[in-house]
N, C-alpha and C positions, 0 to 999 in steps of 0.2 A: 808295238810293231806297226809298219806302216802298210795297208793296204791300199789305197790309190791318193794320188796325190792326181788335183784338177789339172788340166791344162794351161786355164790362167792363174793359177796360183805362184805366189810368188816363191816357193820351192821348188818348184820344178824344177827339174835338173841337177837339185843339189840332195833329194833325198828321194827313191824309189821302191816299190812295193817290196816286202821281206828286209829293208832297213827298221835298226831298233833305234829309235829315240833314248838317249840316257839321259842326258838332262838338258835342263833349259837354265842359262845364268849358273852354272853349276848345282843344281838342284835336280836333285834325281824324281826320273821320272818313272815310275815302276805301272803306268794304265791310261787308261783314255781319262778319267777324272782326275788324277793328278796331273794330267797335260793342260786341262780347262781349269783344275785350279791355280795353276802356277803361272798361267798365262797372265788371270783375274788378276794375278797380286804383282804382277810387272805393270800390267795395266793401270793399277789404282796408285803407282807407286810412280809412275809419269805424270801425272793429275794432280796428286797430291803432295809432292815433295820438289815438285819441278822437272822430276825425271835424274836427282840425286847427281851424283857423279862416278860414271864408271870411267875408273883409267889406268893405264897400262905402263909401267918402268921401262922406259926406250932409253938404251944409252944415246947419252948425249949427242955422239958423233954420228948417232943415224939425223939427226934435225938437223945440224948442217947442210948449208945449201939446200935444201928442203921448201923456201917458203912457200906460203900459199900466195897467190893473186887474189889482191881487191880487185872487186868486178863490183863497184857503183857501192853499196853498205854490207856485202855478201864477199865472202872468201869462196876460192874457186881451187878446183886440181884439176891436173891433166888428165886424161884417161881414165882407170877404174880404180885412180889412188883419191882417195878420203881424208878429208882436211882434220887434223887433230890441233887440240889447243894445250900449252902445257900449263900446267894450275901448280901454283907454291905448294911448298910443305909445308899443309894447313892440318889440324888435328878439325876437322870440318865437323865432328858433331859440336865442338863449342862454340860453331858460328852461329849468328842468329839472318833471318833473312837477309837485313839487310847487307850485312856485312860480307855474306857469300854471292849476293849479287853484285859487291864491287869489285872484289876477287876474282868474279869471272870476267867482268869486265876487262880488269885489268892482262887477265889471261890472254884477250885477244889478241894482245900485241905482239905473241908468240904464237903465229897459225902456220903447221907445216905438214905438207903433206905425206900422208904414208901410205903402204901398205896394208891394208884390212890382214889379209892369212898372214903377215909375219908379225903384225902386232900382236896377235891374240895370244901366241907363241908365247908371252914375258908374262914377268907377274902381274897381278891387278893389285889395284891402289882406289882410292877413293871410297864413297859411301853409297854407291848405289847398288850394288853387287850383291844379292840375295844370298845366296848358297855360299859365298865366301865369311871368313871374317878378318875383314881390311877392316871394320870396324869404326869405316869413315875418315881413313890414316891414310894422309897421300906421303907423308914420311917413310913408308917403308921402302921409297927406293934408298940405292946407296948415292954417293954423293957424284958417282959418275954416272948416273942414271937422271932421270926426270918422269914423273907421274902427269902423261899425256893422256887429254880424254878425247872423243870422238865429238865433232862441232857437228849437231843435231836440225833439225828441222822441230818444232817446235809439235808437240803432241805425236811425235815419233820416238820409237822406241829403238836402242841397243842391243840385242839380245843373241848371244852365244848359244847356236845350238850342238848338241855334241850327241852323235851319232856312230851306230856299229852298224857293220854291213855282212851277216852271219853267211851270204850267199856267196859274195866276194873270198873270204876265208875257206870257203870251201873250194872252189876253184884254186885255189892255191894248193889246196891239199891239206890243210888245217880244219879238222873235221870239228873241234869245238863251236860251238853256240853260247858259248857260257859270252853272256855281253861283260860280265867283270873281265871277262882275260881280253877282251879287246882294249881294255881305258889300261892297258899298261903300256901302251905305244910301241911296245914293242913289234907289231902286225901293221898289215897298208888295208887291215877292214875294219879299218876305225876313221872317223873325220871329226872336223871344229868348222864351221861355219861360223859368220855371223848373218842377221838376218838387221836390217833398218826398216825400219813402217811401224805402222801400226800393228800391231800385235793380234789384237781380235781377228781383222782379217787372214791373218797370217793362219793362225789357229785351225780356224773353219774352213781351209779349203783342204784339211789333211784329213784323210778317214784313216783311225787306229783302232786298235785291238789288243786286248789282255793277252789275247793267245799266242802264242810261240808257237812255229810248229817240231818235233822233236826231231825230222830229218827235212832236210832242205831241199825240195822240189815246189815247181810252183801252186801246182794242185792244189797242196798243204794250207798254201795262204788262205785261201779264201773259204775252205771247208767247213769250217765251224760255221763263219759266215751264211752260207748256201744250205746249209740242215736247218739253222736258227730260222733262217727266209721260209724254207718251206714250211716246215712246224708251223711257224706262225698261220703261212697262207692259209693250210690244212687247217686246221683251227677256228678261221675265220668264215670259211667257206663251210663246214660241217656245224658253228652256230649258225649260219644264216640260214639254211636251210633248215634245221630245227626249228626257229623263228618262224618260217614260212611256213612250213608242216604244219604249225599250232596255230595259226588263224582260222576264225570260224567262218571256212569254206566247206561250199559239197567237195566231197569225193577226196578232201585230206584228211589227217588226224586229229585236224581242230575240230571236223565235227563227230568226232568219239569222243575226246575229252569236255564239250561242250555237254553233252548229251550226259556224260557219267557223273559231272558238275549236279545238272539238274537233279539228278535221282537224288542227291541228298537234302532235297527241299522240300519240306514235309508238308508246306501248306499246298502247292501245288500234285493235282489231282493229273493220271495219264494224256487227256486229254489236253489239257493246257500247258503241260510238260512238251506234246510235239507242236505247239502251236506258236509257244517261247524259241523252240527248238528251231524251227522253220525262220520265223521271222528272224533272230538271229543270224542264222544263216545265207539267208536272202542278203542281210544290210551286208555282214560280211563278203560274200563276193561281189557283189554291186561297188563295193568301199575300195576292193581289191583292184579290179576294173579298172573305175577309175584314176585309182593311183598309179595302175602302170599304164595307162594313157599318156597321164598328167607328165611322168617319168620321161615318155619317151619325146612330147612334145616340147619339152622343157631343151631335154640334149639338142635337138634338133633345133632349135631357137638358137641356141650355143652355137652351136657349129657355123649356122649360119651367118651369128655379127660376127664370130674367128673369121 
């Protein structure tokens, strides 16, 4: 579930707090760790493989009058339509590099612009598709179809995300949360985006959560969150002062534990027991002293090159 999405992040606007995440490239996503793992492996699979090929069965008669512009070595489209290239019916895992880079090559001669939200709508074809199994098969359109992939930016990624919106459902009056009943499209609290960039960035500017919450207020969202925060603070703040307590200073409990230390040191005699005891104590707060001097002259050095 999605708890705050940045400002400058490049979902803004397409996903908002109390949205569930289902999956990324059709792979389901069930927590904050398999959001980061499955990013890794779209990632490694851009790098490593070229960025594979993801493409989509467009009948024929949408690429019609479609073309894209050459703009100097670069294909170009109007508006917020996205230049797709259409790739043969290649059984692509028995290409070998080279062979698949003349193939694409050759692809370029068919660059037509489309539509991102109505492409995504068809089936997928190609070998780049994680959670599918096209199985590297741009054959499986029919023969009035054609397996179109999206013309990339070089270290950028394609990546379909598919998302429920359990709060929108409830405005409707559809009180389920179950995110399975939203992927039946039968509901308007479901979406498909796609997302183009780099991926990693993309990732990191979403804060998620394992938690659900079981009725849909916004409170809910972030409550796990805001008990987890405090715990911790309480925690952090009740050792540090423990810590503190236990330094051998007058007048804290370091110098009773100091002092109870001693008694069990059989060569030293009472005498030398508050003499140990003393000095100790002395370096101890003199130590202490100085270290919150040092502390506060240090911030103050700070502040000032700020």
């Amino acid at each position: 579930m999605v708890l705050d999405v940045k400002p400058e992040s490049p979902l803004s606007g397409y996903l908002s707090p109390g949205d569930i995440i289902v999956s990324l490239d059709g792979i389901q996503v069930h927590g904050p760790q398999e959001w980061v793992d499955t990013r890794i492996l779209i990632n490694k699979q851009v790098y490593q493989s070229a960025g594979g090929t993801k493409g989509y069965c467009i009948p024929s008669s949408w690429v019609e009058n479609k073309m894209a512009e050459l703009e100097g070595e670069q294909f170009s489209c109007p508006g917020e339509l996205t230049v797709f290239s259409i790739v043969p019916c290649l059984n692509m895992t028995a290409l070998d590099g080279e062979s698949r880079e003349r193939g694409h090559m050759k692809s370029r001669k068919n660059m037509h612009c489309l539509t991102a939200g109505d492409v995504v709508l068809h089936k997928k074809c190609g070998n780049g598709w994680l959670g599918t199994g096209t199985s590297g098969n741009t054959c499986l359109c029919t023969e009035e179809e054609s397996c179109s992939t999206p013309v990339l930016t070089p270290g950028h990624s394609w990546v379909e995300i598919k998302y429920a919106s359990p709060f929108a459902c409830s405005s409707q009056g559809n009180n389920s949360t179950d995110v399975e009943a939203h992927n039946s499209g039968a509901t308007k609290c479901q979406g498909t985006f796609v997302f183009v960039g780099d991926v990693l960035t993309m990732a990191n500017s979403v804060q998620l959560t394992a938690y659900q919450p079981r009725w849909t207020f916004n409170f809910g969202l972030n409550l796990p969150t805001i008990l987890e925060k405090m715990l911790a603070c309480t925690f952090h703040v009740s050792l540090t002062l423990a810590l503190l307590n236990s330094l051998p200073v007058f007048f804290l409990d370091g110098e009773s534990i100091l002092e109870v230390t001693l008694s069990y040191l059989p060569w030293l005699n009472a005498r030398k027991k508050r003499q140990v005891l003393r000095i100790f104590l002395w370096g101890g707060t003199l130590s202490t002293i100085l270290a919150f001097f040092m502390f506060i002259l240090h911030g103050a050095r700070s502040e000032y090159v700020g």
